[in-house]
N, C-alpha and C positions, 0 to 999 in steps of 0.2 A: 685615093679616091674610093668611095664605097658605093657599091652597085647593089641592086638588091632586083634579084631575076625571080619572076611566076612565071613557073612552068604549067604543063597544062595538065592534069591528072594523068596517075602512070596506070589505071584500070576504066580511064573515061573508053565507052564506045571510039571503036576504029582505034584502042590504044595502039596500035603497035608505033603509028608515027610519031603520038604525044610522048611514048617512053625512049624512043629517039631523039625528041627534042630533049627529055628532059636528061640525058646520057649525056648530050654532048656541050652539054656545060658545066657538066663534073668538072672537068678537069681545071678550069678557071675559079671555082669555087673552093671559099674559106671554110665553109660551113653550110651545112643542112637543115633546111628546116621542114619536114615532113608531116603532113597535113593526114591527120585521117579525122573521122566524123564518127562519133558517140553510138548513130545508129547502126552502123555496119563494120563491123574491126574484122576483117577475114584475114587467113594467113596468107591470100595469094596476093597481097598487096604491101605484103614487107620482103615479098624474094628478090624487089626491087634492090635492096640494102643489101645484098649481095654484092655486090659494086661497089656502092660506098665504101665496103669491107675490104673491096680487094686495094681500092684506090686510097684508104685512109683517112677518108674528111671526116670531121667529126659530125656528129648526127645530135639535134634538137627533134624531138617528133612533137607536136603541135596537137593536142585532142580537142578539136572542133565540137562543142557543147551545141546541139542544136536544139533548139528549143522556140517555139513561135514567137517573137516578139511581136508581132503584129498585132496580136491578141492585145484590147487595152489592158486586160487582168494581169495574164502573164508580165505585161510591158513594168504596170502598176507593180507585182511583186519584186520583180529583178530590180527595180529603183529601190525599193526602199530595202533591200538585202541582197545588194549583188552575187555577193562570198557564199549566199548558200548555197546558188548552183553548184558552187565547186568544191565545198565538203567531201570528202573520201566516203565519208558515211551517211550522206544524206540519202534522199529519197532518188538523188540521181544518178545515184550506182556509180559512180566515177570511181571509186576501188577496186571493183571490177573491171570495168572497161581501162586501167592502168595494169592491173595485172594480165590482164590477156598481150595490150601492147607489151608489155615485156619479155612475156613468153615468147610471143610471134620474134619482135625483136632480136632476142640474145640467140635464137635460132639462128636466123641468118644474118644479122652483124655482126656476129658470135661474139659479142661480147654486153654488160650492158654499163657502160661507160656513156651513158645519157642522160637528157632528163627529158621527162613527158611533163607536158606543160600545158592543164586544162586553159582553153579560150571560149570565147562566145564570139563568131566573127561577124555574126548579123548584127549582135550591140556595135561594133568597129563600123559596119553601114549604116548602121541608123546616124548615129551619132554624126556622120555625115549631109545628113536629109537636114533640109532647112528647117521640121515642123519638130525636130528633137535635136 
């Protein structure tokens, strides 16, 4: 049976309870799948993986592309050229925001036996909304 658990953000305000929830389902967990967002990539938010490291799980980081879809324009562009938000070299810097995660990463996963895997999660909620 496949289960698939959201945790609550391990740097959201009042973390320390969210990074205890999200601790104590390591141990039942196959795998990892670690969310950070395009605007903010700091290093105090991979010492998390520190854990993960000592525990073993293998680790997916997740780079949350944020970007207004709300906007009709924006909305308008990402339809008719999804893939270029996610270019390495486009105008949306995701090369960089890949290499920083890996730095931050291999720091403290010490290793980097992963993949970062650009997303857009607010296209995943639109696409839910009855008007798209």
């Amino acid at each position: 049976m496949k289960h698939f658990i959201d945790t609550p953000g391990i740097g959201a305000p009042g973390g320390k309870s969210d990074e205890e929830i999200a601790e104590s389902i390591i141990e039942e967990s196959d795998v990892i799948c670690y969310v950070v967002t395009n605007d903010s990539i700091q290093e105090t938010e991979f010492k998390f993986l520190q854990l993960l490291k000592e525990k073993a799980k293998p680790l997916i980081v997740l780079l949350n592309v944020k970007n207004n879809l709300r906007d009709s324009r924006r909305l308008e562009n990402f339809l008719k050229d999804s893939e270029k938000l996610f270019l390495m070299n486009s105008t949306s810097g995701l090369g960089g925001h890949i290499e920083r995660i890996r730095r931050y990463a291999k720091q403290h996963y010490a290793n980097d036996y992963f993949d970062v895997i650009p997303v857009m999660l607010l296209a995943a909620q639109m696409s839910r909304e009855a008007e798209h």
